[in-house]
DRENVEX-968185 format. One record per residue (C-alpha): y, z, x; residue number from 1. Coordinates in pm, 1 decimal, decimal comma. Layout:
<sites>
- v_w_u_n
- Y_Z_X_NUM
...
</sites>
This chain:
<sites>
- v_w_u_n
- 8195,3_3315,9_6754,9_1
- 8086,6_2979,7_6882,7_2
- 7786,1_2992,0_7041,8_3
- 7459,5_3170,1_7222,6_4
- 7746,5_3218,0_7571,4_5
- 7963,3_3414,7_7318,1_6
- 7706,4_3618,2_7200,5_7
- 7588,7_3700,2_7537,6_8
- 7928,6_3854,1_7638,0_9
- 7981,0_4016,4_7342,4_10
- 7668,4_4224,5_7409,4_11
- 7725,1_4275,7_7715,6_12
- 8064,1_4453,8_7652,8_13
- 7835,0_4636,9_7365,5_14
- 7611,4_4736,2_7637,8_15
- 7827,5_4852,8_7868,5_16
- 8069,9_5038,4_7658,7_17
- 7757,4_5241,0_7553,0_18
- 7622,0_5301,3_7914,2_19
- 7930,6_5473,7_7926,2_20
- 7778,6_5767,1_7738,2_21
- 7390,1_5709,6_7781,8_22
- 7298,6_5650,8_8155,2_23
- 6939,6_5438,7_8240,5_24
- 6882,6_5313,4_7959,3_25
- 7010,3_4966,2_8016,2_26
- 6704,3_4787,6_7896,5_27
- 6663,4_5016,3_7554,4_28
- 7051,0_4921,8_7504,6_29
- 6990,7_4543,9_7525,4_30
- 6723,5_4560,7_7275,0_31
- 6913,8_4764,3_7057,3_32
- 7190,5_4506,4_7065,9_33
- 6946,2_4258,5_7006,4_34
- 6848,6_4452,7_6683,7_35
- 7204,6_4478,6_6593,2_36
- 7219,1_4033,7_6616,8_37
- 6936,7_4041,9_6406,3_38
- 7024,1_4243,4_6131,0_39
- 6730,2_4476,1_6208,6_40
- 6707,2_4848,3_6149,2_41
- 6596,4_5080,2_6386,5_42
- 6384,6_5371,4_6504,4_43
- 6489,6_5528,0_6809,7_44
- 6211,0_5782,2_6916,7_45
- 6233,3_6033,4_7182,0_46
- 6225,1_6393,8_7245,5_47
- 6528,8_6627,9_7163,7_48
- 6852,9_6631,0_7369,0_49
- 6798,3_6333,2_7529,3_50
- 7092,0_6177,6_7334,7_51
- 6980,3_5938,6_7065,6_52
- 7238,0_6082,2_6817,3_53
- 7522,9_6028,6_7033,6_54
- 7444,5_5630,0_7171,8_55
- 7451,8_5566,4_6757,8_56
- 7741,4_5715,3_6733,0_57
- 7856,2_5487,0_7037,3_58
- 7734,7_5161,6_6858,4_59
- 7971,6_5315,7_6551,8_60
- 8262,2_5321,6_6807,4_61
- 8188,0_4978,7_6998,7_62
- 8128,2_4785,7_6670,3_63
- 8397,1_4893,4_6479,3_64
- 8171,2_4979,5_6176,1_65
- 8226,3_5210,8_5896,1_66
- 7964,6_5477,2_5963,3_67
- 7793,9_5775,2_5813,3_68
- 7518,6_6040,3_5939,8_69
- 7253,9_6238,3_5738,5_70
- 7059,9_6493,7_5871,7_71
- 6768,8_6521,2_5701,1_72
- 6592,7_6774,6_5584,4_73
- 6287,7_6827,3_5308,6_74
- 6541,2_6945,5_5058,8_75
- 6751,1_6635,5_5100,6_76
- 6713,5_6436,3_4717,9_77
- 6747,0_6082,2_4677,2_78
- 7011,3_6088,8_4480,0_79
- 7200,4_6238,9_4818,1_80
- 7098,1_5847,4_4993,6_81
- 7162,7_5677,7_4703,6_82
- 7388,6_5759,0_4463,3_83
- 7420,5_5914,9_4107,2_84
- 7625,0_5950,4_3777,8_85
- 7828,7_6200,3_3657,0_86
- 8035,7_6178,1_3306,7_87
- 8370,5_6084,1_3355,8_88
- 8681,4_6157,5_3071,1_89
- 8927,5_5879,0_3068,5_90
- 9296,6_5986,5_2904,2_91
- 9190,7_5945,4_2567,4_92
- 8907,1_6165,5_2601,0_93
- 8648,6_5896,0_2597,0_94
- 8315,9_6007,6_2817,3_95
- 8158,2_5726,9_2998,7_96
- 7882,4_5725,4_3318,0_97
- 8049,3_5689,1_3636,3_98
- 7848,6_5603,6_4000,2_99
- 7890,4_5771,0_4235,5_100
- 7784,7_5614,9_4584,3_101
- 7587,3_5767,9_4844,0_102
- 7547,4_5777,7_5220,2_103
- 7344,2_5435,4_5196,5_104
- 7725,8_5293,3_5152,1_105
- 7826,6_5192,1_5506,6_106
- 7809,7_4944,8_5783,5_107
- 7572,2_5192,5_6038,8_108
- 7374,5_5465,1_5865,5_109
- 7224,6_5719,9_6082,6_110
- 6910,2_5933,1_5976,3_111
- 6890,3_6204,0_6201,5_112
- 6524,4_6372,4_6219,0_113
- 6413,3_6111,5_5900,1_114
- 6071,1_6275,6_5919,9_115
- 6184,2_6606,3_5801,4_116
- 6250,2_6394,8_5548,3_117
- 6029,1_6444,2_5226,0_118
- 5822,3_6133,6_5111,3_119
- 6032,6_6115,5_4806,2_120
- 6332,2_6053,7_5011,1_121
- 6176,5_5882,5_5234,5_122
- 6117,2_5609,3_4989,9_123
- 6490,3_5616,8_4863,4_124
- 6559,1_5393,3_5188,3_125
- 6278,6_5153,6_5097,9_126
- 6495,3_4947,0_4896,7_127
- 6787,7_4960,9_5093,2_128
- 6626,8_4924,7_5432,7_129
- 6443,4_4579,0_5290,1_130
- 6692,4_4387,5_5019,7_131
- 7012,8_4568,8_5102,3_132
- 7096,2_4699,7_4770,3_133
- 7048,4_5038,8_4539,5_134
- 6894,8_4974,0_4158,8_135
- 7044,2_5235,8_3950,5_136
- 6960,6_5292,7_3590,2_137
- 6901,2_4917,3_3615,2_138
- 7183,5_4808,8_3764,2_139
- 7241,0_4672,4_4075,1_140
- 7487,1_4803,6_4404,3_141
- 7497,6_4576,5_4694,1_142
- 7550,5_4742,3_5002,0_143
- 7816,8_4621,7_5263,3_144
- 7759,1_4448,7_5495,6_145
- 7691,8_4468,0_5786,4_146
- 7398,8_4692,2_5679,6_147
- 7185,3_4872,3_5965,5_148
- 7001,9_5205,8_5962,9_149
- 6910,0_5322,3_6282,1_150
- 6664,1_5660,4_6232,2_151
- 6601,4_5895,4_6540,2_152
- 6246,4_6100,0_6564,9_153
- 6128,9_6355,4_6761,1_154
- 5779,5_6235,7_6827,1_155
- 5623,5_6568,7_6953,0_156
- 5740,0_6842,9_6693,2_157
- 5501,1_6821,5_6380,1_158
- 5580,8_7115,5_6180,3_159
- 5792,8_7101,5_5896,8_160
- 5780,5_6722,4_5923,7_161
- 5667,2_6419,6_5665,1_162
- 5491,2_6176,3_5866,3_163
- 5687,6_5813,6_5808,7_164
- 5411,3_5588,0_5602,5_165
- 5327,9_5214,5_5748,9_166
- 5557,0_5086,0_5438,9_167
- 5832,5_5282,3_5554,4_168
- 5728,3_5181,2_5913,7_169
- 5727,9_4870,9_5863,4_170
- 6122,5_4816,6_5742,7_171
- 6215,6_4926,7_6124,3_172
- 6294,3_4600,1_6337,5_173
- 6196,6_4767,5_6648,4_174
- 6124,4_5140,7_6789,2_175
- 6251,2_5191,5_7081,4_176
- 6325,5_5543,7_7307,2_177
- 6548,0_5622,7_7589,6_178
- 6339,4_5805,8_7786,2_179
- 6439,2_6049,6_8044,9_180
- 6737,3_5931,6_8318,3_181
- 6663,4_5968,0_8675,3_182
- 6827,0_6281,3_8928,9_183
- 7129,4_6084,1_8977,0_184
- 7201,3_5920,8_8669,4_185
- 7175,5_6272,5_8491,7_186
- 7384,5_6436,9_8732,6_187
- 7627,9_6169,5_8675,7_188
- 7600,7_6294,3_8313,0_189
- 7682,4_6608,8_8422,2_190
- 7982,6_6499,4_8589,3_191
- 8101,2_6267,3_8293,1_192
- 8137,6_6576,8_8091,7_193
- 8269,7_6853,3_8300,4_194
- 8603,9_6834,9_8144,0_195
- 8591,3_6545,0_7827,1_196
- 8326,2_6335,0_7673,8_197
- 8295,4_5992,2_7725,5_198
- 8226,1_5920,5_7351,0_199
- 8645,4_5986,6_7282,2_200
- 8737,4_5712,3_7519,2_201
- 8500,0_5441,2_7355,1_202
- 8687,6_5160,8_7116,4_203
- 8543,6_4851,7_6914,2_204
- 8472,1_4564,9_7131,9_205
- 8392,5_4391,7_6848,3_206
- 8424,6_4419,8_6481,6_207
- 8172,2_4396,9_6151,3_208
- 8287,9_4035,0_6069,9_209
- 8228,6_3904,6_6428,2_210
- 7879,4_4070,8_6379,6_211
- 7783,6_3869,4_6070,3_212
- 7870,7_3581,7_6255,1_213
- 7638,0_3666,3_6526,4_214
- 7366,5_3729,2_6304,7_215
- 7390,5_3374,6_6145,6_216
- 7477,4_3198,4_6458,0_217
- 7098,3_3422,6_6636,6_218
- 6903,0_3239,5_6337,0_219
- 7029,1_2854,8_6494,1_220
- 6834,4_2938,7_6790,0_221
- 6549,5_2692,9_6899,1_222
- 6221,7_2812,6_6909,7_223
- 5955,8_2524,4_7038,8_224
- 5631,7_2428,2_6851,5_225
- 5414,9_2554,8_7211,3_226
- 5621,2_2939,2_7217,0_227
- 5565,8_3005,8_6796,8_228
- 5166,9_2905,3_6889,7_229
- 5209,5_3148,5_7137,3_230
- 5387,1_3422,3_6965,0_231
- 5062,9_3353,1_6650,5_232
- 4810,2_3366,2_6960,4_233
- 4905,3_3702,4_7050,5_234
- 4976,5_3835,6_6661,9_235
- 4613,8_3715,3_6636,7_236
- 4509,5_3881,7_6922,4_237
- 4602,3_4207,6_6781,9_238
- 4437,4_4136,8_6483,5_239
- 4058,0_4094,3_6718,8_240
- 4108,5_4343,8_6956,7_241
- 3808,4_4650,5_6943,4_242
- 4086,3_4874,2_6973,8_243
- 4305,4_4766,5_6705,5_244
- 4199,3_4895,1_6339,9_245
- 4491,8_4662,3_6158,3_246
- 4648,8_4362,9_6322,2_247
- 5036,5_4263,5_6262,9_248
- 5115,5_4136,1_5963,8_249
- 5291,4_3784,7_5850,6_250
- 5603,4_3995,8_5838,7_251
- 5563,5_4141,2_6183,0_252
- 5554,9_3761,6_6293,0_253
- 5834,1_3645,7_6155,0_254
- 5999,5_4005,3_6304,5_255
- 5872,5_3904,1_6654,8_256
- 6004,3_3531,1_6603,8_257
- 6388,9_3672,2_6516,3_258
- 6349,6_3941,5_6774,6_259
- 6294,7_3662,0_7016,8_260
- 6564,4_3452,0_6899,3_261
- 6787,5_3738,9_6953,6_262
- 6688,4_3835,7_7312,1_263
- 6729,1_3508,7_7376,7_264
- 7102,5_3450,7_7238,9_265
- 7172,0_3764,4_7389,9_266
- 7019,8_3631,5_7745,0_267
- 7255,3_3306,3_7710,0_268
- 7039,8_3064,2_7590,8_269
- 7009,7_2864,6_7233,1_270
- 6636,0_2788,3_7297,9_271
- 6353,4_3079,9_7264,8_272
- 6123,1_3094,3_7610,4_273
- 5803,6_3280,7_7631,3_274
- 5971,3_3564,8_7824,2_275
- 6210,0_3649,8_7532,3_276
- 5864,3_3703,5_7330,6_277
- 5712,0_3901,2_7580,8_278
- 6043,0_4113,3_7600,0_279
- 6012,9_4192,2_7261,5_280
- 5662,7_4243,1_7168,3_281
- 5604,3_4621,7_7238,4_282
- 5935,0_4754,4_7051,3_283
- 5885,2_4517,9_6764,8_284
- 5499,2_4488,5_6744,2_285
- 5362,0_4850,4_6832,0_286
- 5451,1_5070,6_6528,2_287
- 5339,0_4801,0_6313,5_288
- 4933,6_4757,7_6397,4_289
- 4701,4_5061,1_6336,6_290
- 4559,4_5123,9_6658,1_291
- 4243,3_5398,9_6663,6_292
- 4315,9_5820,6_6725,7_293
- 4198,4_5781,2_7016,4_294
- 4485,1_5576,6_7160,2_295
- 4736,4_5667,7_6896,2_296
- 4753,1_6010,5_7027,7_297
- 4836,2_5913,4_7401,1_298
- 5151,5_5714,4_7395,3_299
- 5130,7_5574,4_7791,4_300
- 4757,5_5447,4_7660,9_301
- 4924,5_5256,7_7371,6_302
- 5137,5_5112,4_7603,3_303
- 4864,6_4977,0_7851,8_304
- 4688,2_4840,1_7502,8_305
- 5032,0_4642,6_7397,9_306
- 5023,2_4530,5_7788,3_307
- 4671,0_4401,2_7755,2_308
- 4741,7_4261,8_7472,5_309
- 5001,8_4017,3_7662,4_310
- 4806,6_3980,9_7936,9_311
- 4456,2_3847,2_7725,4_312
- 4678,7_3530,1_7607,6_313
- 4777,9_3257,6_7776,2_314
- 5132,8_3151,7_7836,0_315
- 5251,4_2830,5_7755,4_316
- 5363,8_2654,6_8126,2_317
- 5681,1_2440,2_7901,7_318
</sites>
């Protein structure tokens, strides 16, 4: 990996080896590369069957990565995410605590339904989500790298489910959906799987070593003095707006800053424009700010706020 040209293609051939198996969604599948450059976990959010499990099992493919699925459910434990001990005999009989590693112990991690998670589980992926490691009985695992959890969430079903708290919220990069394909792209679906599916046929483009390069390489990006006063112009706008209980954080800055540098190595370019920031700002900004019930509850409204948002600051001309 040499430079932002390299990354480019490289995502493209990510892309397009997964709109192999998920039609329409080119857009979604950039940003989830994008994610994937930037070491940032994900939330992909969407209704059921409209195949969220299946593109992260795609990414597994395309990547190379060693990878590992939960499906959670309220009786999942900790311990199932994390790890545990159990006694062990060596030959001469001596008992000593061995660790045992859980599902957290992989390249790509997939948490399938994470809010039927319970909150106690939930919070098992705290510390591997943020420092990528597991503190056991005081000692610490680090977890391989690459390290990426992508979660999926179905956001209309609410019984039986944990709601996912803003700290927990907060450790996903960007939340992103698929959405539904058009007539033609699912009937191409349709075709794609008369007789196989189109996940068999998939092989790494890339593997987990070229992807820690990429990750290092998306930090080197430039990002101008005029486009970070933008990107803290419209953080602060979301902290004034009437609309807007809780504005992003610091931390949701710097995540909109890499998230920008990563749409723009993936666009080509070593140098962050204000585009790339505008690309970025719903999927990376929107979970993170506490907007009012009102608005919360009606998803296309909390998409015109997020647009309004954009549109209420200026744009830097250089």
């Amino acid at each position: 990996m040499q430079n932002q040209t390299n990354i480019s293609d490289l995502a493209s051939r990510i892309s397009q080896g997964a709109g192999q198996v998920i039609r329409g969604a080119d857009q979604t599948l950039r940003l989830l590369t994008t994610a994937l450059f930037c070491c940032g976990h994900v939330l992909l959010e969407d209704l059921p069957g409209t195949g969220k499990t299946t593109l992260v099992k795609a990414i597994a493919k395309l990547t190379g990565c060693d990878f590992k699925r939960i499906q959670c459910t309220p009786d999942l434990m900790p311990a199932d995410l994390t790890g545990y001990e159990i006694l062990h005999t060596d030959a001469d009989g001596t008992r000593r605590p061995v660790f045992r590693k859980g599902s957290v112990f992989t390249n790509l991690l997939l948490a399938d339904e994470i809010n039927r998670m319970a909150p106690r589980s939930q919070a098992g992926l705290l510390e591997c989500m943020a420092e990528h490691q597991v503190t056991y009985n005081g000692t610490r695992y680090d977890l391989p790298e690459p390290f990426f959890v992508i979660a999926t969430q179905n956001p209309i079903e609410l019984q039986g489910t944990f709601p996912l708290p803003e700290a927990q919220l907060d450790r996903f990069f960007m939340r992103l959906s698929l959405g539904q394909p058009s007539r033609e792209q699912e009937l191409a679906i349709l075709n794609d799987r008369q007789e196989t599916d189109p996940l068999d046929s998939l092989s790494p483009v890339t593997s987990p070593k070229e992807l820690i390069e990429a990750q290092a390489l998306v930090k080197t990006v430039k990002i101008s003095a005029d486009v970070c006063n933008y990107l803290l112009d419209l953080a602060d706008a979301t902290r004034r707006h009437s609309q807007v209980r809780y504005g992003l954080s610091t931390r949701g800055a710097l995540a909109l800053q890499h998230a920008a540098q990563g749409y723009a190595a993936v666009s080509g370019r070593d140098y962050v424009i204000p585009d790339d920031v505008k690309a970025v700002f719903q999927p990376v900004c929107a979970h993170r700010i506490h907007i009012s019930n009102a608005v919360l509850s009606d998803e296309a409204a909390a998409g015109r706020l997020m647009k309004e948002l954009l549109n209420s600051v200026e744009v830097p001309k250089a």
